[in-house]
C-alpha positions in Angstrom: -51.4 4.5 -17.1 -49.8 6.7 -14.0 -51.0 9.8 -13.9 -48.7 12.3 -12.1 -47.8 15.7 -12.2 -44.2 16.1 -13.5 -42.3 13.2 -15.4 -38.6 12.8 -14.6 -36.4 11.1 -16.9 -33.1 9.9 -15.2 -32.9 9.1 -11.1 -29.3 10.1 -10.8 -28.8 13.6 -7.6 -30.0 16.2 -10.2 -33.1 14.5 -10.8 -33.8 13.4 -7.0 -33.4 16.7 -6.2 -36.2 17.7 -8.6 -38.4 15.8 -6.5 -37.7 17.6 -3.7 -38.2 21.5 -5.1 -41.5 20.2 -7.1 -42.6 18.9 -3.7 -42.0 22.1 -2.0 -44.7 23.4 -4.6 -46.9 20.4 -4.5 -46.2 19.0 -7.6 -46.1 15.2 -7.8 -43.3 13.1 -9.7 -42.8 10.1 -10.9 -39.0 8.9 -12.1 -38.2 6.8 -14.4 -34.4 5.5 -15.1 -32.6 2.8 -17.5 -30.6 1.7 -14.5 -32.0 -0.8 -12.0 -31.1 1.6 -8.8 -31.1 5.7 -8.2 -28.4 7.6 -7.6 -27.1 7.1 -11.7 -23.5 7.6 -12.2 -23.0 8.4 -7.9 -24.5 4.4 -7.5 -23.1 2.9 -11.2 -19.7 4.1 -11.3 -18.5 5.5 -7.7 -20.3 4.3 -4.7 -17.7 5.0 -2.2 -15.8 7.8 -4.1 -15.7 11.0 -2.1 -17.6 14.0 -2.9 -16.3 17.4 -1.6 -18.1 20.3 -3.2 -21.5 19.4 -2.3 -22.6 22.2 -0.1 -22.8 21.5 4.5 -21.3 18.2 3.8 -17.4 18.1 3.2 -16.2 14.9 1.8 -19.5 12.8 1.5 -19.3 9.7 -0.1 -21.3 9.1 -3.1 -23.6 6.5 -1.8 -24.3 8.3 1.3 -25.2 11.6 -0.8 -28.2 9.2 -2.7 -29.0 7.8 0.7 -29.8 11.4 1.9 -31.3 12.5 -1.2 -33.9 10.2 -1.0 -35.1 10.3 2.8 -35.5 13.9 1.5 -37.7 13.4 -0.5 -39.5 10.7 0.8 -42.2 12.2 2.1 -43.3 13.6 -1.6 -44.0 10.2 -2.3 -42.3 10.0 -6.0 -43.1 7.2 -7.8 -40.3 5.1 -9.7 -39.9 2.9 -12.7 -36.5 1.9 -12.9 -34.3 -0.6 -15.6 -36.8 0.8 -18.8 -35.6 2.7 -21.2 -38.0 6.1 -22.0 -38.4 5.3 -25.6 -41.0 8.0 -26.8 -42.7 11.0 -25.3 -46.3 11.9 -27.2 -47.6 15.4 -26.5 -51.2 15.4 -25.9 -54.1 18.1 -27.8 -54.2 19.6 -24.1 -50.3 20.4 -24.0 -49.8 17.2 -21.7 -47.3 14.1 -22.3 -47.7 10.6 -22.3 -44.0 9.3 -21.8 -43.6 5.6 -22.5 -40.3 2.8 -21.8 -38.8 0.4 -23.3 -41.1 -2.0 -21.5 -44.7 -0.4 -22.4 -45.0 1.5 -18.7 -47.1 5.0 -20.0 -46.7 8.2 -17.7 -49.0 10.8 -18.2 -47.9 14.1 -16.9 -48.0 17.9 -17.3 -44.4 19.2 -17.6 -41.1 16.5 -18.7 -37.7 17.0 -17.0 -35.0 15.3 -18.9 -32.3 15.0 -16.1 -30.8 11.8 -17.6 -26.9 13.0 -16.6 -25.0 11.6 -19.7 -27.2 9.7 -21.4 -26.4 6.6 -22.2 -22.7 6.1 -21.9 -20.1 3.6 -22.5 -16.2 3.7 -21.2 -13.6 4.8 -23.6 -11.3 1.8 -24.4 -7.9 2.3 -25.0 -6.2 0.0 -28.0 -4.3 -2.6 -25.2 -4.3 -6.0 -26.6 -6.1 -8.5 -24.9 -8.6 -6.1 -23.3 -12.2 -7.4 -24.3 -10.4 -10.8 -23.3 -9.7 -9.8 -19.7 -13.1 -7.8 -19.2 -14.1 -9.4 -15.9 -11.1 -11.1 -15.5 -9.0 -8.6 -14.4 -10.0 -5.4 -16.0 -12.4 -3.1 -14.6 -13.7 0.4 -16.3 -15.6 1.6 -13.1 -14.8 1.1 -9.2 -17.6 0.0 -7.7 -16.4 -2.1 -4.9 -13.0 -0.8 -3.5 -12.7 -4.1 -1.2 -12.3 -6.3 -4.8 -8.8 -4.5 -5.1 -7.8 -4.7 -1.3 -4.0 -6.3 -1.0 -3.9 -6.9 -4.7 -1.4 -5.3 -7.3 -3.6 -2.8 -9.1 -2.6 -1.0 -12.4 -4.7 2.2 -13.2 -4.5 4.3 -16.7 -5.2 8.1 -17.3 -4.8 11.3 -16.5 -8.1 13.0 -15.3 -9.8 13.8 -11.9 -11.3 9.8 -12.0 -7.7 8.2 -12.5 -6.2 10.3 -9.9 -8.9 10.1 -7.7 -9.0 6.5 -7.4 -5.0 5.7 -7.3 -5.2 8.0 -4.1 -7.9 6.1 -2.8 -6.6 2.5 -3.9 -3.3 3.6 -2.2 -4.5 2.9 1.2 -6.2 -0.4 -0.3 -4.4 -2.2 -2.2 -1.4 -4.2 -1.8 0.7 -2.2 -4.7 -0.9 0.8 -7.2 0.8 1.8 -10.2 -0.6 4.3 -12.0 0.4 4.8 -15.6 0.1 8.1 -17.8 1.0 8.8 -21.5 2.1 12.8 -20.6 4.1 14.3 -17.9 1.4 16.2 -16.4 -1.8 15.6 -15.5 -5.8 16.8 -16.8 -7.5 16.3 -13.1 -7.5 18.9 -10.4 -4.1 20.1 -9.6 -4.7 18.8 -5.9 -5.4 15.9 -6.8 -2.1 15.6 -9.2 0.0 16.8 -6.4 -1.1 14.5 -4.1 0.0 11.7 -6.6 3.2 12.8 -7.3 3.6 12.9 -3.3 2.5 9.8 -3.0 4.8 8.2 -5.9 8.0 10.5 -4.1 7.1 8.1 -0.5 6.6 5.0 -2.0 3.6 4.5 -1.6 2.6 4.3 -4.8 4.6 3.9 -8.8 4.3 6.4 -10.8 4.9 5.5 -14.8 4.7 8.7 -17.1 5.1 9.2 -20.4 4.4 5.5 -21.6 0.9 3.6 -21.9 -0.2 0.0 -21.3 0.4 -1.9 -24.7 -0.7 -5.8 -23.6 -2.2 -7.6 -21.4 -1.4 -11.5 -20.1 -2.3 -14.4 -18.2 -3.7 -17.6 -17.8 -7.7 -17.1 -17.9 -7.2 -14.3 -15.7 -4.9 -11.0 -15.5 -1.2 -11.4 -14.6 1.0 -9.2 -16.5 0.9 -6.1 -18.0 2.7 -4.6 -20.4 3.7 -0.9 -20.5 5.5 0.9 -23.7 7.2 4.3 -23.3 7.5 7.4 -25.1 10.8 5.5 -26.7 9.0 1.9 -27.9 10.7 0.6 -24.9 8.8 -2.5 -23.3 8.5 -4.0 -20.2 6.2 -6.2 -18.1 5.2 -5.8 -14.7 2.8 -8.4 -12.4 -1.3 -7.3 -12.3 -4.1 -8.3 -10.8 -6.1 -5.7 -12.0 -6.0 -2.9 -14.6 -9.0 -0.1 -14.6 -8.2 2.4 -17.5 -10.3 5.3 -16.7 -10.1 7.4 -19.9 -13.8 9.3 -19.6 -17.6 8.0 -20.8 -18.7 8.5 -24.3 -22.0 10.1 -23.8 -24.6 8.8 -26.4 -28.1 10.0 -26.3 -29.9 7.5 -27.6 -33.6 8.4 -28.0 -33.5 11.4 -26.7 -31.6 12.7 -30.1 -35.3 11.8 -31.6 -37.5 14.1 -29.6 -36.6 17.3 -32.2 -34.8 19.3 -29.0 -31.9 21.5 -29.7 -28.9 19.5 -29.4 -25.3 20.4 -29.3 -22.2 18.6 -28.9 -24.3 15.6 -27.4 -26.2 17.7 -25.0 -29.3 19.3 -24.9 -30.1 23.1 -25.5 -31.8 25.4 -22.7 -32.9 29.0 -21.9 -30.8 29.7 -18.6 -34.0 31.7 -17.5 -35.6 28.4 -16.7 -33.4 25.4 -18.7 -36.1 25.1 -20.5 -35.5 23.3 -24.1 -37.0 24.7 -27.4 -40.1 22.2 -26.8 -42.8 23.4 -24.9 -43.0 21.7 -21.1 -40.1 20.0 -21.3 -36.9 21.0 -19.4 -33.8 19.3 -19.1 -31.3 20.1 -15.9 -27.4 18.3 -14.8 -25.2 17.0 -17.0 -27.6 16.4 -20.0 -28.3 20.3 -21.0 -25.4 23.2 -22.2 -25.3 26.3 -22.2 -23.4 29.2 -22.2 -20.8 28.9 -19.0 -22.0 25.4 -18.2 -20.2 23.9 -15.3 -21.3 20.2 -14.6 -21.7 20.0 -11.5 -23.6 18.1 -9.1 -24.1 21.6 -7.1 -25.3 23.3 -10.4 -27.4 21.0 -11.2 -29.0 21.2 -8.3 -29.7 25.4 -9.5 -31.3 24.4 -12.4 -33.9 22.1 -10.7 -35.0 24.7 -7.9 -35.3 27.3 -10.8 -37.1 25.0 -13.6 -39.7 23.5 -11.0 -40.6 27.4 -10.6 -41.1 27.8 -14.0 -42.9 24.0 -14.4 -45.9 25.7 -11.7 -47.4 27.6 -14.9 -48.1 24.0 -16.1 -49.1 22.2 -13.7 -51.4 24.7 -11.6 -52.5 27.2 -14.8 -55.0 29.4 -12.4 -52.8 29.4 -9.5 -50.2 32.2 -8.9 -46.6 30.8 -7.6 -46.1 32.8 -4.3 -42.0 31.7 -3.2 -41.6 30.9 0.4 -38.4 29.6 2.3 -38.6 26.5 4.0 -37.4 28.0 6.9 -40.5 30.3 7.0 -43.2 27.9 5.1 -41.8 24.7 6.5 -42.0 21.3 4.0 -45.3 20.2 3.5 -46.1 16.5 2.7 -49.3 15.9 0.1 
């Protein structure tokens, strides 16, 4: 059994960061995470993908934000328990939790914070023949290694802030990008569609709107694609590569069990201190709604500084939470 202090359920930023404001008020943590490495969707789906509204660091990339994340909190000590599942959480006659995986591991702590970003997800597939065929031959849902596509002809699908995203970045990697879109304009950031379409006006890039990839070819791996426009007109250009990036399904799996408010796939909290409608458990980032909700790294990183204040009640009952700045009360290790 590990005995800790606070329980957090999902490794991704949101949840590292926890680590760091529970530390600051001398709470221990221990994280546990269905994937095999932190950092969740920053480590799973975009490594190298640039990151610009994190706060004192313009443009960080992904990888490099988890890097930091954790020497910051390394010298909390957190304890980790990652590719298990959390399959049930038991509350305790004191009020406590035992919070048990996939894989039997059984954390005992004080206060739960579910900070598991989407859940479980899966890509959205688009109905292109020959897809399931070409997955890992050829077709990609995530970008996890930029250097796979370098000089290669690369085909991307969709319309949001991922799509555009990564046809600017594949632009200066791969040999030819095309990036194909069923509309005219574009669901992602209007910067980011601008920069597309002046990219596709140089050359640099093609831009194919208003049709969809219909079919896809080759000899045991991609070659061809096929593209249909908004007038059932065909026609075939040469792939190496084709990423349709049409959003995650977000699917809670257990966590739809545990009798919290849910809504819309997402988890009901107070704003005063995102707490659920379940007694010492909280749940910050991505996985919790509210009124106004903006998910965003940045935000989430709110919610954690303002829940671990709330979480001291639990953890230290005869002790009264006095707030200090770091710049005044310094960090202090256990």
């Amino acid at each position: 059994m590990i005995q800790t202090d606070i329980c957090i359920i999902g490794a991704g930023p949101v949840g590292l960061f926890a680590v760091f404001e529970a530390g600051l008020l001398k709470m221990r943590c221990h994280l546990i995470d269905a994937l095999p490495e932190v950092g969740g969707q920053l480590s799973e789906i975009y490594p190298q993908k640039p990151i610009y509204d994190i706060p004192g660091a313009p443009g960080i990339i992904a990888g490099d934000l988890v890097k930091n994340l954790m020497i910051q909190i390394e010298e909390f000590k957190p304890g980790f328990t990652l590719g298990e599942r959390v399959e049930v959480i038991s509350k305790q006659d004191d009020g406590s939790y035992i919070v048990s995986t996939n894989e039997d591991i059984h954390v005992h702590c004080q206060v739960v914070v579910i900070a598991a970003g989407l859940g479980s997800f899966e890509p959205r597939k688009p109905a292109v023949e020959n897809l399931e065929y070409f997955e890992g031959k050829g077709v990609h849902y995530i970008v996890k290694r930029p250097e796979l596509f370098r000089d290669k002809r690369v085909v991307l699908a969709g319309g949001g802030d991922s799509a555009l995203d990564w046809t600017i970045f594949l632009a200066g990697v791969a040999e030819k990008v095309t990036l194909v879109h069923r509309g005219e304009t574009f669901r992602g950031a209007p910067d980011s569609g601008s920069k597309v379409f002046e990219l596709a006006e140089s050359g640099k890039i093609d831009l194919v709107l208003q049709s969809q990839v219909s079919a896809l070819a080759g000899n045991g791996v991609l070659k061809e694609v096929s593209l249909l426009d908004n007038n059932k007109i065909t026609r075939t250009i040469q792939a190496d590569h084709f990423i349709p990036l049409f959003g995650l399904s977000p699917k809670l799996g257990p966590i739809a069990d545990w009798n919290l408010g849910i809504d819309k796939s997402a988890v009901v909290v107070d704003t005063l201190d995102y707490a659920t409608n379940v007694e010492r458990i909280y749940a910050i980032g991505d996985i919790n709604t509210y009124p106004g909700k903006l998910k965003l790294i940045l935000c989430g990183f709110h919610e954690a500084a303002i829940m671990m204040q709330s979480a001291f009640k639990y953890v230290y009952p005869d002790q009264k939470l006095s707030f200090k700045y770091t710049t005044v009360n310094g960090v202090n290790p256990f």
